[in-house]
DRENGU-818853 format. One record per residue (C-alpha): residue in three letters; x negated, y negated, z; residue number from 1. Coordinates in Angstrom, 2 decimals. Example, Ala and Ser with C-alpha at 12.3 -4.5 7.8 and 13.67 -1.06 7.14 Angstrom:
BEGIN
fise residuo ALA&xx -12.30&yy 4.50&zz 7.80&num 1
fise residuo SER&xx -13.67&yy 1.06&zz 7.14&num 2
# end
This chain:
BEGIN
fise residuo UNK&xx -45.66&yy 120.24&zz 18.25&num 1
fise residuo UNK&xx -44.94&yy 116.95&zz 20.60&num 2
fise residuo UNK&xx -48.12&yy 117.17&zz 21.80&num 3
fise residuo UNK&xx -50.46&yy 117.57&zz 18.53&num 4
fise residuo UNK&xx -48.49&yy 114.53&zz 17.11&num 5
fise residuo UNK&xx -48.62&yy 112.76&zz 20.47&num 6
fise residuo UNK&xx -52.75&yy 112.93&zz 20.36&num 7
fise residuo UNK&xx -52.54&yy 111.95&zz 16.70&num 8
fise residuo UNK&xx -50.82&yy 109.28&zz 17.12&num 9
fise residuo UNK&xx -53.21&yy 107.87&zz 19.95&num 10
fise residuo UNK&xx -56.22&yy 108.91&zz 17.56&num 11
fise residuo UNK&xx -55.32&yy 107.09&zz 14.30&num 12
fise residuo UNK&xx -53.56&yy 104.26&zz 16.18&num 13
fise residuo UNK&xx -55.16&yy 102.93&zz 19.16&num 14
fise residuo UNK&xx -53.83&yy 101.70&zz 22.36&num 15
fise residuo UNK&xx -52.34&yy 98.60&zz 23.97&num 16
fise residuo UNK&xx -52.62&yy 95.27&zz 21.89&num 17
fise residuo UNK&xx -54.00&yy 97.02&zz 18.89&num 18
fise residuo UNK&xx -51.81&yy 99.05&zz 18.53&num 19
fise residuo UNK&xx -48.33&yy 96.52&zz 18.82&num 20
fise residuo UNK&xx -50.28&yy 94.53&zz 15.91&num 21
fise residuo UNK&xx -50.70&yy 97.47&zz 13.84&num 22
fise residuo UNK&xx -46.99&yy 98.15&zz 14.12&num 23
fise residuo UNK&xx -46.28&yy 94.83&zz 13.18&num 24
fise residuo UNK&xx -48.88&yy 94.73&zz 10.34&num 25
fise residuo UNK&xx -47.29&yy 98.11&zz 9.09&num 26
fise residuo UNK&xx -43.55&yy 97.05&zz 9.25&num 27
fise residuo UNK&xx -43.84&yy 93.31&zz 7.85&num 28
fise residuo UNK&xx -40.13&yy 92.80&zz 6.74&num 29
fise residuo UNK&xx -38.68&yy 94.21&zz 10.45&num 30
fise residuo UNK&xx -37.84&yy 90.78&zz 12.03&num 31
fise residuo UNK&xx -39.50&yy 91.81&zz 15.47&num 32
fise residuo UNK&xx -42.06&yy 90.47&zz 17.62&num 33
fise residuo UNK&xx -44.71&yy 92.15&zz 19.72&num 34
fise residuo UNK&xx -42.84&yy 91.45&zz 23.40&num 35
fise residuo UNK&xx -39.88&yy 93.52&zz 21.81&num 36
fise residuo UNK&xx -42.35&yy 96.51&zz 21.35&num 37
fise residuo UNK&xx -43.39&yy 95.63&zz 24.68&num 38
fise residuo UNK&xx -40.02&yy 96.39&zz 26.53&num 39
fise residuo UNK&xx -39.79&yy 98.94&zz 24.42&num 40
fise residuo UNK&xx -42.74&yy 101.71&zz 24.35&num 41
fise residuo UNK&xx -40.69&yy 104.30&zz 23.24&num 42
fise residuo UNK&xx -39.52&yy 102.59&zz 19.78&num 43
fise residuo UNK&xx -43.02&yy 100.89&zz 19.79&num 44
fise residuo UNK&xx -44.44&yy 104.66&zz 19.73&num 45
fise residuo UNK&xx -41.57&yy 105.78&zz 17.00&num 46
fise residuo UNK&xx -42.62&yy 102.93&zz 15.00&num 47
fise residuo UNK&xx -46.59&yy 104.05&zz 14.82&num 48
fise residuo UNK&xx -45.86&yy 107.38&zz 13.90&num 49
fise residuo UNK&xx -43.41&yy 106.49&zz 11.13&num 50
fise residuo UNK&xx -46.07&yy 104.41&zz 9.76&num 51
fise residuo UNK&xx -48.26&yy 106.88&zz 8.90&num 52
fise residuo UNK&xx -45.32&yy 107.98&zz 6.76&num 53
fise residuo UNK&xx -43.96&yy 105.44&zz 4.73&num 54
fise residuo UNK&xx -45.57&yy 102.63&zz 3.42&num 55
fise residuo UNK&xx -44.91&yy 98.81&zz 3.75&num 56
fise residuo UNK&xx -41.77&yy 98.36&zz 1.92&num 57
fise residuo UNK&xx -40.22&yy 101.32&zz 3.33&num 58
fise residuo UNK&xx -40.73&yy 103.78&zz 1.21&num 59
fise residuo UNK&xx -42.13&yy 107.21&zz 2.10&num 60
fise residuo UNK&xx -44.98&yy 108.48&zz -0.25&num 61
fise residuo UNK&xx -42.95&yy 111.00&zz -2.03&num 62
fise residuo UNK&xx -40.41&yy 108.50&zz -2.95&num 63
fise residuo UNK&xx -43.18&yy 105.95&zz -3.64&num 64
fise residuo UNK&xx -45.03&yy 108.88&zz -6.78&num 65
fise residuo UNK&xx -41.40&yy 109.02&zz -8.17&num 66
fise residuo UNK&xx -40.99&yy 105.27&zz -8.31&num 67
fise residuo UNK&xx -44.47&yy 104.65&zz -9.95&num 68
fise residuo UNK&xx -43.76&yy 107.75&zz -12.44&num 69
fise residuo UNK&xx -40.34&yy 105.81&zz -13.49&num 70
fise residuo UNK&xx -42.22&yy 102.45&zz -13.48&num 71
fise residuo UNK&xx -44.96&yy 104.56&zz -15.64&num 72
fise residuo UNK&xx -41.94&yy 105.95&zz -17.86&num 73
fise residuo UNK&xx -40.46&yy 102.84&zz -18.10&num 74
fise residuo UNK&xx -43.40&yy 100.75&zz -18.88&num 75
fise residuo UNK&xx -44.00&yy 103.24&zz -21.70&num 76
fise residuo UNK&xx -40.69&yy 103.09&zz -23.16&num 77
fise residuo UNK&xx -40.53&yy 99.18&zz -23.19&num 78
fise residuo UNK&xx -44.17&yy 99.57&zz -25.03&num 79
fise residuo UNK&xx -42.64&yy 101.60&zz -27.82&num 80
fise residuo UNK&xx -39.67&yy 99.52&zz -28.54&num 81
fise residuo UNK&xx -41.72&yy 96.59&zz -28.30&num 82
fise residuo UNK&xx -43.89&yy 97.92&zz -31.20&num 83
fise residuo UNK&xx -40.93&yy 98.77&zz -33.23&num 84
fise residuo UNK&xx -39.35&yy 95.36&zz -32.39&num 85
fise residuo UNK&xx -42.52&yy 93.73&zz -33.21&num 86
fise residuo UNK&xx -43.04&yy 95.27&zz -36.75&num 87
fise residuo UNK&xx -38.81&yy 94.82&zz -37.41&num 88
fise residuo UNK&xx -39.02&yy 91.23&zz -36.60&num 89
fise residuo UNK&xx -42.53&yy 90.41&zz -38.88&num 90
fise residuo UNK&xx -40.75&yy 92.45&zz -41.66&num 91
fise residuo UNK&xx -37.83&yy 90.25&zz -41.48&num 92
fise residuo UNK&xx -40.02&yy 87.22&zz -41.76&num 93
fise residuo UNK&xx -42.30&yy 88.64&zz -44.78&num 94
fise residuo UNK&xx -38.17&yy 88.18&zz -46.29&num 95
fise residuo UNK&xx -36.93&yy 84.90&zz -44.76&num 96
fise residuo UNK&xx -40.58&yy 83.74&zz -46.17&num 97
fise residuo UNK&xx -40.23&yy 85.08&zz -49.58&num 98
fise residuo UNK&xx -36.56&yy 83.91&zz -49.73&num 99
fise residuo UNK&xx -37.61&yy 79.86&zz -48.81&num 100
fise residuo UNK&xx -40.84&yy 80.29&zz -50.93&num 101
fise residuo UNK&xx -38.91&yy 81.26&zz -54.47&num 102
fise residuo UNK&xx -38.80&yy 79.04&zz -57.14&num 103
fise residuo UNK&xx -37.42&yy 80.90&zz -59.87&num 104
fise residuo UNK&xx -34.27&yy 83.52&zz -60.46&num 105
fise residuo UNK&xx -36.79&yy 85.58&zz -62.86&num 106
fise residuo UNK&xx -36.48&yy 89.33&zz -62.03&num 107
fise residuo UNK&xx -40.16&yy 90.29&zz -61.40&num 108
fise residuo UNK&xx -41.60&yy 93.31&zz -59.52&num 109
fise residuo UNK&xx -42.54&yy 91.09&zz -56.33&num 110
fise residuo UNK&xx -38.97&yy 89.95&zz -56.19&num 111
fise residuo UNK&xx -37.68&yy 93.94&zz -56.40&num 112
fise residuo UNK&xx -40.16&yy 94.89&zz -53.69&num 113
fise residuo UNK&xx -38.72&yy 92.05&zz -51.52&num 114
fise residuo UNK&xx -35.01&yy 92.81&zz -52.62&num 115
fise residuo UNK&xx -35.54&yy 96.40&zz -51.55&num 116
fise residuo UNK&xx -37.36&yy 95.54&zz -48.22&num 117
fise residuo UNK&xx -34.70&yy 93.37&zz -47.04&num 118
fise residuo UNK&xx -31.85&yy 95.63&zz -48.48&num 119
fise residuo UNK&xx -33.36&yy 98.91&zz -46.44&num 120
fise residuo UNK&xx -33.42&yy 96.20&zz -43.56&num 121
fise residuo UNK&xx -29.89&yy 95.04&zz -43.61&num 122
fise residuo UNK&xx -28.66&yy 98.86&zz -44.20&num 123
fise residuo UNK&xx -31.18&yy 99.90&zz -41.11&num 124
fise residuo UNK&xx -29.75&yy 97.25&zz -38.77&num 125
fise residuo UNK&xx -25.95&yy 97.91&zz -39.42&num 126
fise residuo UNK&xx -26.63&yy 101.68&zz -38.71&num 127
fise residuo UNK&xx -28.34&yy 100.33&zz -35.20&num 128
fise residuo UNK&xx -25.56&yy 97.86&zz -34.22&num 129
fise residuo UNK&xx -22.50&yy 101.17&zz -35.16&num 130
fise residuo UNK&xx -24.72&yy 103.75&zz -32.82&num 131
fise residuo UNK&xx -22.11&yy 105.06&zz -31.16&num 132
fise residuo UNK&xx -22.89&yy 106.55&zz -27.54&num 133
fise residuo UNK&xx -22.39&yy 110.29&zz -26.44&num 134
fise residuo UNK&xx -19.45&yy 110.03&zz -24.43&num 135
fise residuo UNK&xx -17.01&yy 108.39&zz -27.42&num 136
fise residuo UNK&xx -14.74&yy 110.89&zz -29.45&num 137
fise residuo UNK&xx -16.85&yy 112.27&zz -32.41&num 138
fise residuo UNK&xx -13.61&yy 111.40&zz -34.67&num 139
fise residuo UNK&xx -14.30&yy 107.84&zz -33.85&num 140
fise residuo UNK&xx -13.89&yy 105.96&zz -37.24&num 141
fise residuo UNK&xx -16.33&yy 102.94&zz -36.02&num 142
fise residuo UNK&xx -16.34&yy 99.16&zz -37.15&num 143
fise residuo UNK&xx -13.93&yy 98.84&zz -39.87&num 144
fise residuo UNK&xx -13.46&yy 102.76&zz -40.49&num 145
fise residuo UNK&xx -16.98&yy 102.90&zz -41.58&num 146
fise residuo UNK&xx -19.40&yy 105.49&zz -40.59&num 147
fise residuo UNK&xx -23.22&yy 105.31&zz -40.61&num 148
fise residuo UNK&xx -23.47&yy 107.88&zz -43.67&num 149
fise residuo UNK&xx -21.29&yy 105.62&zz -45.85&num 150
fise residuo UNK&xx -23.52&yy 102.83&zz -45.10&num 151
fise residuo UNK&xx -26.75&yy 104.90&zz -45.32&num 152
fise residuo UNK&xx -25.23&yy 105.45&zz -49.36&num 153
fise residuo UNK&xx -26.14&yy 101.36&zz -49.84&num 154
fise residuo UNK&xx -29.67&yy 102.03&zz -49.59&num 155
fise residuo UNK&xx -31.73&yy 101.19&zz -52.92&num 156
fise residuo UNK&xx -32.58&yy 104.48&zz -55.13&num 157
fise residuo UNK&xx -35.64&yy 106.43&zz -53.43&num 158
fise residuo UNK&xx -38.20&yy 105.34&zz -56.25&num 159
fise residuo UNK&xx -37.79&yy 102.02&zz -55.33&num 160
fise residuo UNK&xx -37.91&yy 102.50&zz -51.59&num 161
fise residuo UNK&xx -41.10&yy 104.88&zz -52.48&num 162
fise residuo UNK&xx -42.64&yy 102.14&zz -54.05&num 163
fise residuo UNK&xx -41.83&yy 99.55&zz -51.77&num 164
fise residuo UNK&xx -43.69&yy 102.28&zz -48.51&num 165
fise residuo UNK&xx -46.27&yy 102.18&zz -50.44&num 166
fise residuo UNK&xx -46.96&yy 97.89&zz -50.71&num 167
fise residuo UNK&xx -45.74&yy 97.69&zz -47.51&num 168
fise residuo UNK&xx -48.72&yy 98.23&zz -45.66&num 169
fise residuo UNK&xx -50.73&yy 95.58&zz -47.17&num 170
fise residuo UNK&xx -47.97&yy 93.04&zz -47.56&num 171
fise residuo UNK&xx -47.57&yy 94.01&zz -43.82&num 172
fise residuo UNK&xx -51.26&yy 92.98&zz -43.13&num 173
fise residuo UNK&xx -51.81&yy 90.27&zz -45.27&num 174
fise residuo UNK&xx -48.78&yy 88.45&zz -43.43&num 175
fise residuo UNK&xx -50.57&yy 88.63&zz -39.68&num 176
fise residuo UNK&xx -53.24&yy 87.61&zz -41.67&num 177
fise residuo UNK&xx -51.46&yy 84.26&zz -42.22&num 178
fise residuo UNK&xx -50.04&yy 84.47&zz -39.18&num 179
fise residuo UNK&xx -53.29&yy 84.75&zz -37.29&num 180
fise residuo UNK&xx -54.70&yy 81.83&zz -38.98&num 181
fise residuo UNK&xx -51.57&yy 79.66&zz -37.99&num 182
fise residuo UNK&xx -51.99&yy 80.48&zz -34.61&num 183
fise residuo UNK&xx -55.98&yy 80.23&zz -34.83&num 184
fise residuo UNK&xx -55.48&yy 76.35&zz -36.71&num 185
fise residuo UNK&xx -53.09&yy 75.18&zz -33.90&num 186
fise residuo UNK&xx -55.24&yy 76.63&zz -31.18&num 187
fise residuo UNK&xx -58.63&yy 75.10&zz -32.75&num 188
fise residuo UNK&xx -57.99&yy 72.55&zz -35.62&num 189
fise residuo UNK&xx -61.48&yy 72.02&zz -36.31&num 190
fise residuo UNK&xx -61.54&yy 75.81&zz -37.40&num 191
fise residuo UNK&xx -59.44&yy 75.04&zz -40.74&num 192
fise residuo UNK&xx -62.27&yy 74.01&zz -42.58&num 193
fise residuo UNK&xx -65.00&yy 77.06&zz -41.34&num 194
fise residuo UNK&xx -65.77&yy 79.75&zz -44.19&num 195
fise residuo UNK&xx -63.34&yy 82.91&zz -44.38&num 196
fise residuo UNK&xx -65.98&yy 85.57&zz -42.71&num 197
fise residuo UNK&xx -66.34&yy 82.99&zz -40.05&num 198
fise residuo UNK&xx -63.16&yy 82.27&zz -39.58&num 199
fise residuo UNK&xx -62.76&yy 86.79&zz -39.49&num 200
fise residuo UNK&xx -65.10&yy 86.80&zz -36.64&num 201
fise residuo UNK&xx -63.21&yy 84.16&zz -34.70&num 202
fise residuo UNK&xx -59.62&yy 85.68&zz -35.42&num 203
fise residuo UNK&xx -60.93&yy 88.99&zz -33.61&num 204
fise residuo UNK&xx -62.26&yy 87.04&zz -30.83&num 205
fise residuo UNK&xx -59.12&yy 85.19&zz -30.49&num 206
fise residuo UNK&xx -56.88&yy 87.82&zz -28.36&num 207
fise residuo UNK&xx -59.44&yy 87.83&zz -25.71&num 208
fise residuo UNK&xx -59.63&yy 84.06&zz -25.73&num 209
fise residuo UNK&xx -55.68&yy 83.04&zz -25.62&num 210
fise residuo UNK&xx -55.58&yy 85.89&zz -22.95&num 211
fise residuo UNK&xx -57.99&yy 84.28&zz -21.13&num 212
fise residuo UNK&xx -56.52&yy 81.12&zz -21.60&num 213
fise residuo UNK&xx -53.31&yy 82.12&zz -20.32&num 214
fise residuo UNK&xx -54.79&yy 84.05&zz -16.89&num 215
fise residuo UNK&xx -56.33&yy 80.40&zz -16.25&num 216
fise residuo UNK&xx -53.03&yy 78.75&zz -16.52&num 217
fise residuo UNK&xx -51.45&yy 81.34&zz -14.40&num 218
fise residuo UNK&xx -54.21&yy 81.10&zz -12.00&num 219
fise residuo UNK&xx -53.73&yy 77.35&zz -11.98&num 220
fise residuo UNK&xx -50.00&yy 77.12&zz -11.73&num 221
fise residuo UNK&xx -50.56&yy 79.57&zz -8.54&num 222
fise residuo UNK&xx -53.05&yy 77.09&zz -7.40&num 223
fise residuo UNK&xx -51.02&yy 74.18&zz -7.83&num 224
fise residuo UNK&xx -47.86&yy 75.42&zz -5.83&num 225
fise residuo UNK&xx -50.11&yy 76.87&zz -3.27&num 226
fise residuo UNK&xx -51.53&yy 73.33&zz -2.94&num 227
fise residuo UNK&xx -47.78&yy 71.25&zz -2.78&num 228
fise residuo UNK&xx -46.56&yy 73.85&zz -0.40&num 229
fise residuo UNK&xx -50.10&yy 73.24&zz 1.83&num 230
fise residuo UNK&xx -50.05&yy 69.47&zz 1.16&num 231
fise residuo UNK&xx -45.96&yy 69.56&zz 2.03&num 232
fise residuo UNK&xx -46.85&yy 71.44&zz 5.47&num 233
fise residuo UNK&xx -49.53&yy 69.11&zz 6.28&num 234
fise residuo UNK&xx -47.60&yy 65.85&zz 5.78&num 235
fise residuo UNK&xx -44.92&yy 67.48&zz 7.87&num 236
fise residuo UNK&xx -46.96&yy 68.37&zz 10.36&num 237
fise residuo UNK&xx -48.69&yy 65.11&zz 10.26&num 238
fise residuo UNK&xx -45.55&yy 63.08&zz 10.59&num 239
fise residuo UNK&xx -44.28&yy 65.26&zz 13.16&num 240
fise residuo UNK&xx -47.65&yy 64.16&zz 15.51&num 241
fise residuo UNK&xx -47.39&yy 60.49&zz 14.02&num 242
fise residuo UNK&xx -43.52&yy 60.66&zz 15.73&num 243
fise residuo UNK&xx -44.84&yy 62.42&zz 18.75&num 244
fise residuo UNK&xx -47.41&yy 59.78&zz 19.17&num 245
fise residuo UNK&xx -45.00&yy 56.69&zz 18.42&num 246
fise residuo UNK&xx -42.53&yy 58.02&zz 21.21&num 247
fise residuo UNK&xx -45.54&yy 58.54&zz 23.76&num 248
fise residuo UNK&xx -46.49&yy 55.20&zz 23.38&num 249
fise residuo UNK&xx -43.01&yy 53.88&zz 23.57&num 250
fise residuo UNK&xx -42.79&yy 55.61&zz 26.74&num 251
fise residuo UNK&xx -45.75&yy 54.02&zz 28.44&num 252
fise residuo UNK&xx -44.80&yy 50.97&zz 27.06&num 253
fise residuo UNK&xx -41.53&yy 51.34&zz 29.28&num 254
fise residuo UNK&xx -43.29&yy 52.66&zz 32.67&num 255
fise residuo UNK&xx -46.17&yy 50.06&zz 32.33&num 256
fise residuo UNK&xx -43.96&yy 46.99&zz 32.13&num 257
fise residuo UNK&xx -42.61&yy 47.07&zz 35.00&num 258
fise residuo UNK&xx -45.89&yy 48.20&zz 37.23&num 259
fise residuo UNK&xx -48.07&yy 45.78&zz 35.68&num 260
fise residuo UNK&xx -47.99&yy 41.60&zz 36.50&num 261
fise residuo UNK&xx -46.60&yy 39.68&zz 33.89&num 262
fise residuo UNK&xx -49.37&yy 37.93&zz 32.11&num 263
fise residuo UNK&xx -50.78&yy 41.59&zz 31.91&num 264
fise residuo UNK&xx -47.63&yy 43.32&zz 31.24&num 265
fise residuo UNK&xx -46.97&yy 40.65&zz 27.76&num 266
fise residuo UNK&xx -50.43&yy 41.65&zz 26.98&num 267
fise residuo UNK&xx -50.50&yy 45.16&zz 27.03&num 268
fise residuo UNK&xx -46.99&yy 44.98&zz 25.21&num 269
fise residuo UNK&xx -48.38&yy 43.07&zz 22.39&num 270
fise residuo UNK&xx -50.54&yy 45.74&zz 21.96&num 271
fise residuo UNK&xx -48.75&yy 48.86&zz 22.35&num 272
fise residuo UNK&xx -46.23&yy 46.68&zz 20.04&num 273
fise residuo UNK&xx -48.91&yy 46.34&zz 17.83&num 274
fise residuo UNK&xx -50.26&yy 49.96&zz 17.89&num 275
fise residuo UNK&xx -46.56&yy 50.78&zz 17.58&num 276
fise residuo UNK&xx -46.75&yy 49.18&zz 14.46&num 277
fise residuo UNK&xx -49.77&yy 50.51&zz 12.94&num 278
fise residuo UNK&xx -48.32&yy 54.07&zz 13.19&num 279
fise residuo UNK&xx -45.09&yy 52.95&zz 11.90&num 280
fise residuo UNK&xx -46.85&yy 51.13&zz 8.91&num 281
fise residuo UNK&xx -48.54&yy 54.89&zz 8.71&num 282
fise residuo UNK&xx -45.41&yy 57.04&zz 8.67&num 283
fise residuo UNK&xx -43.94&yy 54.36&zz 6.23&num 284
fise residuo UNK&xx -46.75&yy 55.01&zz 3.63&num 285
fise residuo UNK&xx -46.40&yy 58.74&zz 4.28&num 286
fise residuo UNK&xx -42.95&yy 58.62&zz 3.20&num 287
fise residuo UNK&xx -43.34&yy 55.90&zz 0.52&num 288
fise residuo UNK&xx -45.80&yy 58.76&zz -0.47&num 289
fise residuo UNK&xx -43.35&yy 61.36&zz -0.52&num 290
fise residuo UNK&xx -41.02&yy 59.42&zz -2.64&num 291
fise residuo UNK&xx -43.61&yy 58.66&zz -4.88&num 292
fise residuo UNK&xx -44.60&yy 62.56&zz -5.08&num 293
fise residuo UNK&xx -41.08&yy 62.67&zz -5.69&num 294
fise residuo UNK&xx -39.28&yy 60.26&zz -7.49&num 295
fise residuo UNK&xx -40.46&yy 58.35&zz -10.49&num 296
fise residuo UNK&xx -41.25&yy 54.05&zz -10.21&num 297
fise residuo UNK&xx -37.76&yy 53.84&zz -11.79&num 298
fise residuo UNK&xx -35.64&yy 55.62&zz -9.59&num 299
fise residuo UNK&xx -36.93&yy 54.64&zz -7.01&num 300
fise residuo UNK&xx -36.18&yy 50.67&zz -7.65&num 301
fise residuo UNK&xx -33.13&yy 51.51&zz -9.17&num 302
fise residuo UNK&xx -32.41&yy 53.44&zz -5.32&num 303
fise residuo UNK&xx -33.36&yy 50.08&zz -4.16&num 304
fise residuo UNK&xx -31.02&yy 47.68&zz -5.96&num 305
fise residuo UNK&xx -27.72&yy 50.16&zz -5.59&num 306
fise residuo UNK&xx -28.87&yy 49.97&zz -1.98&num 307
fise residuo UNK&xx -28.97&yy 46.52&zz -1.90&num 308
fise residuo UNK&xx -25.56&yy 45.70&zz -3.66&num 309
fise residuo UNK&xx -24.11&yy 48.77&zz -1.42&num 310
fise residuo UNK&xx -25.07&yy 46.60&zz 1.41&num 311
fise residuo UNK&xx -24.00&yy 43.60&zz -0.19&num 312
fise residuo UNK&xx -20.40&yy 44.85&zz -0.51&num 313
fise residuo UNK&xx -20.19&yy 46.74&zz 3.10&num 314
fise residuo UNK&xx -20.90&yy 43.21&zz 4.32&num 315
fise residuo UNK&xx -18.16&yy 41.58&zz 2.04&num 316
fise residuo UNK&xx -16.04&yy 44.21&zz 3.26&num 317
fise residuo UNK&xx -16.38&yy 43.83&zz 6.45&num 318
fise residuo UNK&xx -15.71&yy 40.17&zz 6.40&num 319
fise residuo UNK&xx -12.45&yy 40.60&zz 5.00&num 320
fise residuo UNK&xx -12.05&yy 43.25&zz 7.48&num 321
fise residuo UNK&xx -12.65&yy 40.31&zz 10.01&num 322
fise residuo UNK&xx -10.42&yy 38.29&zz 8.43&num 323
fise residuo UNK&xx -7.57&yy 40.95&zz 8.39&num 324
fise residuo UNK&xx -7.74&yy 41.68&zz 11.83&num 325
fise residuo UNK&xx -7.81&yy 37.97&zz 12.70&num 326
fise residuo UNK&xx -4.28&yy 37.76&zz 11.15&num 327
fise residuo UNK&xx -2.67&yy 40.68&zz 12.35&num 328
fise residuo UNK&xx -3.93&yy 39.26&zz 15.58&num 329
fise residuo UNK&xx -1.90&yy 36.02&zz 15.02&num 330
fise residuo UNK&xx 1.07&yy 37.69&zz 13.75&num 331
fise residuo UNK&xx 1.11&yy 40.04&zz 17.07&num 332
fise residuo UNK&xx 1.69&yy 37.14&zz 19.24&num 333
fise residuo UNK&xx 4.99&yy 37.22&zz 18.08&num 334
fise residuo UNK&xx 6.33&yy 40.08&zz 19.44&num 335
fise residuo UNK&xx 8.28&yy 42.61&zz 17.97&num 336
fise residuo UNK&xx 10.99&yy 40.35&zz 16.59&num 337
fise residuo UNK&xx 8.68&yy 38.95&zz 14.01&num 338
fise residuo UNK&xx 8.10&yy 42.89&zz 13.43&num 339
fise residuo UNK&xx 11.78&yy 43.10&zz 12.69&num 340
fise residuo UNK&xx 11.64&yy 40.01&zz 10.95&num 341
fise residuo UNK&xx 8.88&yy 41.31&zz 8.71&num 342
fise residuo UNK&xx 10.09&yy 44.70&zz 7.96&num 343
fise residuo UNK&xx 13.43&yy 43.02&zz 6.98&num 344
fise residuo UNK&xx 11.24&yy 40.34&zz 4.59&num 345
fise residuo UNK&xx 9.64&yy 43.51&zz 2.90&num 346
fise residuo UNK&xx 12.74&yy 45.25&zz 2.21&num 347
fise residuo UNK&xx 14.35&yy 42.63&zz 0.61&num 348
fise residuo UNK&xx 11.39&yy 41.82&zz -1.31&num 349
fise residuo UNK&xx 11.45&yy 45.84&zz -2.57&num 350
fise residuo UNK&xx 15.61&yy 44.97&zz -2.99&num 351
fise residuo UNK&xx 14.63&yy 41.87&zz -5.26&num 352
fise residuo UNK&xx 12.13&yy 43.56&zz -7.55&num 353
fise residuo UNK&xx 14.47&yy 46.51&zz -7.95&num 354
fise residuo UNK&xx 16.84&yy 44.49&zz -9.34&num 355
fise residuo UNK&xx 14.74&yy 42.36&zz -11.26&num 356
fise residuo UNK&xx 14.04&yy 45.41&zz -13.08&num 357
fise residuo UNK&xx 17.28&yy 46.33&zz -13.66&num 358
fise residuo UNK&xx 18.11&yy 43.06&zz -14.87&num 359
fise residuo UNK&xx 15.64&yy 43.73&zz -17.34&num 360
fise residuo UNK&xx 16.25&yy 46.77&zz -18.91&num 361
fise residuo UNK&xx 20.21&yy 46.04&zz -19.10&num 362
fise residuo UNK&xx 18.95&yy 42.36&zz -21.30&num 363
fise residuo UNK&xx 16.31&yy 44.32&zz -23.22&num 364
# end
């Protein structure tokens, strides 16, 4: 048995370099490189032949059929209550419609139809929201001691919910109707105005179109990040060289000075200073740039003055910082009797405002 699966795995995998890449290509998440499967032939070798078994996440193929078959399952069931969702939520509009479009309290047969439609839809959805799950006690009273057969008894008498199945259907269709011709008049404005069979020809075409129209946007928005993460990498790598560059020449600026005469030395620095410059001038526009890619014209000047008037108070700070230090300075000369002296000043300064409060409150 070793030896059959020994010559299949040097059939189907290869030898040397090839097959160390393979590994790697078949194990992409393993955070190994290909001198680790080079110390180690034996784990290189266990790797190959548990490739042919799983796949690259992992998964071995009988686990992979059961996760597809769930994914298939699951897909399946989100489909269904999507449709029911989908045809709840239009019905409930058809109402909300009817109830902003009335104008008079007159009792006619529209009005019942509508009345029982959004009756039988309040009833249905406060049955759905007191489903209680299996594992409760079956002598559960529910929400307020109410049970879904006492609220199934508020439901509108069966002639009227008979006759409101049977308009349904067109009400139903006339409303995505509408609401296709919405959606078609924001999409294409200048399609308001075409004839109605026209306008039938483009509302069938209009699925296809809005579903191409959104692949193109996806395909875009791929694009674009692909691009900002490429143009990101470049610039990086671009400033990295620009850096490398700028210390190289700094370098040879040091060892040539001091080879070279003088009159040549000051000449070659001016222009290694002035090279120097160039590529700074470079990276500065790179990351001027950046902060442009970045930051809007207005944050970026508003960066500018709080950077400014942060400066402008570091230096004020520091001045009085100076100025501090110049009279502590003065005051050490002293020695430490002026200490005592000074201590002794600032307790009976405390002394005198304790009082003076006092004082105060006793007159007040």
């Amino acid at each position: 048995m070793s030896e059959r699966t020994d010559r299949v795995f040097v059939s189907s995998l290869g030898k040397g370099d090839n097959l160390h890449q393979q590994v790697l290509s078949a194990f992409p998440l393993c955070q190994m490189t290909e001198e680790d499967l080079i110390q180690n032939p034996q784990f290189c070798k266990l790797l190959a032949t548990l490739s042919q078994h799983v796949d690259r996440t992992g998964l071995t193929q009988h686990l992979r059929r059961d996760l597809e078959k769930a994914e298939r399952e699951l897909h399946s069931q989100r489909l269904s209550w999507l449709r029911v969702e989908s045809v709840h939520r239009v019905l409930r509009e058809i109402v909300q419609d009817n109830r902003f479009s009335k104008v008079s309290s007159a009792q006619t047969a529209e009005d019942k139809f509508f009345s029982t439609l959004e009756q039988c839809l309040a009833v249905g959805q406060c049955v759905r929201q007191m489903d209680i799950s299996s594992d409760i006690n079956e002598h559960h009273s529910g929400i307020l001691g109410l049970t879904a057969d006492r609220v199934k008894r508020q439901m509108p008498p069966e002639q009227d919910i008979m006759q409101m199945k049977q308009r349904l259907p067109s009400e139903l269709l006339q409303h995505l109707k509408r609401k296709a011709a919405n959606i078609l008049t924001y999409y294409q404005p200048e399609w308001e105005n075409e004839s109605e069979g026209l306008r039938s020809v483009k509302l069938s075409k209009l699925p296809e179109l809005l579903d191409g129209e959104q692949k193109k946007a996806k395909s875009l928005t791929e694009r674009n990040r692909e691009n900002a993460t490429l143009l990101q990498r470049q610039t990086h790598a671009y400033l990295s060289e620009l850096l490398k560059c700028v210390k190289i020449l700094q370098c040879l600026v040091l060892d040539l000075r001091l080879k070279a005469q003088k009159d040549l030395d000051r000449k070659k620095i001016e222009y290694f200073e002035a090279k120097c410059e160039i590529g700074l001038q470079k990276i500065r526009a790179e990351m001027l740039e950046v902060q442009l890619d970045t930051y809007t014209r207005d944050k970026i000047a508003a960066h500018k003055k709080i950077t400014e008037k942060l400066n402008a108070e570091l230096k004020t700070s520091e001045m009085d910082k100076q100025a501090v230090e110049s009279k502590l300075a003065s005051f050490e000369i002293y020695g430490k009797d002026f200490e005592a002296l000074a201590e002794e000043y600032s307790r009976l300064r405390q002394e005198i405002a304790t009082k003076s409060w006092a004082l105060k409150e006793f007159s007040t």
